[in-house]
N, C-alpha and C positions, 0 to 999 in steps of 0.2 A: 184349044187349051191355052195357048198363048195369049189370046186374043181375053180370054174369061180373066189370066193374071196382069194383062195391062188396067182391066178393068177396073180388078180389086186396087190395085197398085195408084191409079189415079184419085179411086175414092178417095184412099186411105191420106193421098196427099193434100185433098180437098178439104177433107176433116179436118186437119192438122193444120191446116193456114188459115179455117174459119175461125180454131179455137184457139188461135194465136191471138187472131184483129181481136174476137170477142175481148180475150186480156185485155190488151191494150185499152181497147176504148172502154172495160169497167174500173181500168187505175183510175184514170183519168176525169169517169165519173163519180169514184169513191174519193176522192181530194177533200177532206176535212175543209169545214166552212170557217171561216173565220170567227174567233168569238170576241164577244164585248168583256172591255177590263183582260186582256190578255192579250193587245197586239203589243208588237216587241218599239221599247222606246217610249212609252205612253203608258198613263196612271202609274203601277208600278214594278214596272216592267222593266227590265235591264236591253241594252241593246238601242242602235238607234232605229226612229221610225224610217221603216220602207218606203221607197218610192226613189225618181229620177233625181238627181241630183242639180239643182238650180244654178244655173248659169246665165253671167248678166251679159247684155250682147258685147260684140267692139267697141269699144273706146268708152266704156262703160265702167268704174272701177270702186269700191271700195275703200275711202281714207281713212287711218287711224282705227279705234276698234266700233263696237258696237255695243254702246252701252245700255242698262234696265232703265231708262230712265226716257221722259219727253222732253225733244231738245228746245232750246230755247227760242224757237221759230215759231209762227204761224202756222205752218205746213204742215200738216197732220190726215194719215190715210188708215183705213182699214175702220173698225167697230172691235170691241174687247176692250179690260182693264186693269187683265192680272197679267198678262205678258205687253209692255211699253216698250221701244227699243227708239233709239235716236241711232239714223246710219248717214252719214256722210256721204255724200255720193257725186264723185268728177267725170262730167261728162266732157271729152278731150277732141269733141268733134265740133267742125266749124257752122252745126246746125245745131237746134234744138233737136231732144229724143223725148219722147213718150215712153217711160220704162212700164212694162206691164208686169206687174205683182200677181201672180197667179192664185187661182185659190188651190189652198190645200199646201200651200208653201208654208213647211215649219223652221220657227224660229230659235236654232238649236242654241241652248244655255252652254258656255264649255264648263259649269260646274253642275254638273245633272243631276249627283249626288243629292246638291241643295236646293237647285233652284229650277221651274217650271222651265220647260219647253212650251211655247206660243205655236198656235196653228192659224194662218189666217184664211176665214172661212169664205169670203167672198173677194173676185176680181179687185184689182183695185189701180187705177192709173198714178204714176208721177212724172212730172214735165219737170225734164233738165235742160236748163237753158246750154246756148256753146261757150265749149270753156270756159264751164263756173265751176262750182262747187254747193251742192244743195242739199240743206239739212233737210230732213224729214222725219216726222217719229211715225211708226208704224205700230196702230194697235193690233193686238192678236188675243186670240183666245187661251185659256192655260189647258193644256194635257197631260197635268200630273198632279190633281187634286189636293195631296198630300204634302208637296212641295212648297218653300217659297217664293211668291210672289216678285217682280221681277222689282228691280232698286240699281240705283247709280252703279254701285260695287257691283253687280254680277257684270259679267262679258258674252254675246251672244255669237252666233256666226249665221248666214243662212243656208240652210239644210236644203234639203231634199224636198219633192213636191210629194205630198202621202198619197201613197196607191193605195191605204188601204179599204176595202171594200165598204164595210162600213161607215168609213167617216166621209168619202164619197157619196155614199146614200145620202148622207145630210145636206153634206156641203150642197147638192142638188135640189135639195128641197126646200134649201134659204136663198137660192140663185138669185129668185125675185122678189126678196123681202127687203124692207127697208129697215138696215141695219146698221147705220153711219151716223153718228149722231149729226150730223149737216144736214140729216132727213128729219130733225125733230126739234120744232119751236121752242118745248119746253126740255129741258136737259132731264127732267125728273122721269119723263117718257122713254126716255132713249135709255135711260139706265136701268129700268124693268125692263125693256128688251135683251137687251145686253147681259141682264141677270138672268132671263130664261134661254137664252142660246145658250150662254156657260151649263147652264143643269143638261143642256141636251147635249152636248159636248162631253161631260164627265158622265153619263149613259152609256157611252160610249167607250170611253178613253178607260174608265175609273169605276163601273160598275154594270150590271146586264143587261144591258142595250136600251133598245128603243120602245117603251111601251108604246103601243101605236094608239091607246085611248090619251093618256098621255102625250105623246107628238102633237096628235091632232087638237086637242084642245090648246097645246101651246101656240101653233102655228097659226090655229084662226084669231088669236090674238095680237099678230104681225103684222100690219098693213102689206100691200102688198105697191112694190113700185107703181 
């Protein structure tokens, strides 16, 4: 008899811990998918966009602010036309650094209100000579369709790198497109480019995602590296 109610008593413990895990691992399956035109901080969205927050290495620093504008140098990195930003940047070490600009690195307006937040969609290198000071303008793409265009008067900061699912899916699928205008003879080329990444970008950010008959007709339009 005893031996029949350790039995029951085992089951009943077994049941109970299968139909725990089950839980658990259907929360975790039922996790709402992210949607296009509603991640937080993007199109029109309150909130800033998610992800890790960008930090430059040692001896790596930020001068003075970050203005909407291209600064008056040669130097220019990324592809985009609605977010410009001129950053300053003092390398305090007694070598050169290669600063890596990652992609998916956005470029947070402090007046968000009015003005675009920049996303920039592909890697991108800057060489800081030792102990200089080196201007650079960084283009970027716009993530808030409805917003201001970036100009001298707004102020930027550099954000966070976007996790979001989504804009990752993209960022991936322009990895190897040539998108710089440094990749294109005629500037006329580079700006139909430039102008179709922006629509795929605001698919995203600004309205219901990624038609993929759509994408795909965009993207075989791309050269590829």
């Amino acid at each position: 008899m005893k031996m029949k109610q350790s039995f029951v008593l085992l089951t009943m413990a077994l049941c109970m811990a299968f139909s725990m895990n089950a839980c658990k691992k259907g929360s975790g399956d039922n996790k709402p998918a992210e949607q296009a035109g509603k991640i937080p901080g993007m199109g029109e969205n309150t909130g800033t966009p998610n992800g890790e927050q960008f930090v430059l290495p040692t001896g790596i620093s930020v001068v003075g602010t970050i203005k909407g504008d291209d600064c008056d140098t040669v130097y220019q990195v990324g592809s985009g036309s609605l977010v410009e930003v001129c950053v300053a940047l003092f390398n305090s070490k007694q070598e050169d650094v290669t600063l890596v600009i990652p992609a998916g690195l956005v470029i947070l307006a402090t007046n968000a209100q009015e003005y675009q937040h920049g996303i920039v969609i592909q890697e991108t290198r800057i060489t800081l000579k030792a102990n200089k000071l080196t201007r650079v303008s960084i283009d970027s793409y716009c993530i808030n369709a409805t917003k201001h265009a970036s100009r001298e008067s707004a102020i930027y900061t550099l954000g966070p790198v976007s996790n979001s699912t989504l804009m990752r899916e993209l960022i991936n699928l322009l990895k190897n497109k040539k998108l710089e205008e440094s990749e294109y003879p005629e500037y006329g080329d580079y700006m139909d480019v430039n102008s179709d990444v922006q629509d795929l970008v605001w698919l995203v950010t600004d309205h219901d995602g990624l038609d993929r008959a759509t994408l795909n007709a965009i993207l075989a339009t791309i050269p590829n590296r």
